[in-house]
Phi, psi and omega in degrees: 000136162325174166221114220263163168303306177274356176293323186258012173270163192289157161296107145000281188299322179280266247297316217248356176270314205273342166293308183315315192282294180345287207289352202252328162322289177327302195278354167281358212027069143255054199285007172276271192338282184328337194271292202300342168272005208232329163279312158323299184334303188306297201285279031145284196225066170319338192243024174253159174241031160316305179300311169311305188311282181344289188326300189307325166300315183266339156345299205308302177287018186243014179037080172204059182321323190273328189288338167285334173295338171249009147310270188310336177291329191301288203284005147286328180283323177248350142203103168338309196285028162271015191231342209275115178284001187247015176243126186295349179272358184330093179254026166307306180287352178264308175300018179239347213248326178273007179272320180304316176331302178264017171297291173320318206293300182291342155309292176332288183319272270231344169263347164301281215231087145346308158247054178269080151351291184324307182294323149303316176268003147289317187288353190251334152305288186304306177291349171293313182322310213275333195296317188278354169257320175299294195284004181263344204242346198039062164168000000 
């Protein structure tokens, strides 16, 4: 017998509870926990992108911009409608501000070490980034 789409989709409700507690971590400034629910999440349910998003959040506050830049490409990459301004999940204006970010980090590097590869092809992230925010955020 078959399994239908929704038998194999995740509980909402367990999802949405256990983001809420992540995010209520985060805002206690308690980010090792939040990061172990937020990795439990990830492995748990790889295609929802709360958990990503979150991950990207609490980076940002462990000031780890480019490893938060690949958080968020996930979680844009697995539901769009973070870039969407008519979706309540609308995260544009934060994912722009942290793309810059790790625009500078990476600038910063590669003005360290030049031929640091690695830093090149973060930057080919970021502009994958700003192209998917620019066009979701429309302008």
């Amino acid at each position: 017998m078959r399994s239908t789409a929704a038998e194999l989709s995740p509980s909402n409700d367990e999802i949405d509870s256990k983001a809420k507690l992540a995010r209520n971590l985060l805002n206690s400034d308690s980010p090792g926990k939040a990061e172990g629910l937020l990795r439990e999440l990830i492995q748990t349910y790889p295609y929802e992108g709360e958990p990503h998003m979150l991950m990207g959040d609490m980076l940002m506050r462990k000031q780890e911009p480019i490893n938060a830049m690949h958080e968020y490409k996930e979680a844009i990459d697995l539901n769009i409608d973070y870039l969407d301004k008519k979706t309540p999940l609308f995260q544009g204006k934060k994912l722009k501000i942290a793309v810059g970010e790790a625009l500078a980090e990476i600038d910063r590097r590669i003005k360290q070490n030049p031929e640091d590869e690695s830093m090149k092809n973060e930057k080919r992230t970021i502009y994958y980034l700003y192209r998917k925010i620019a066009g979701g955020c429309g302008g």
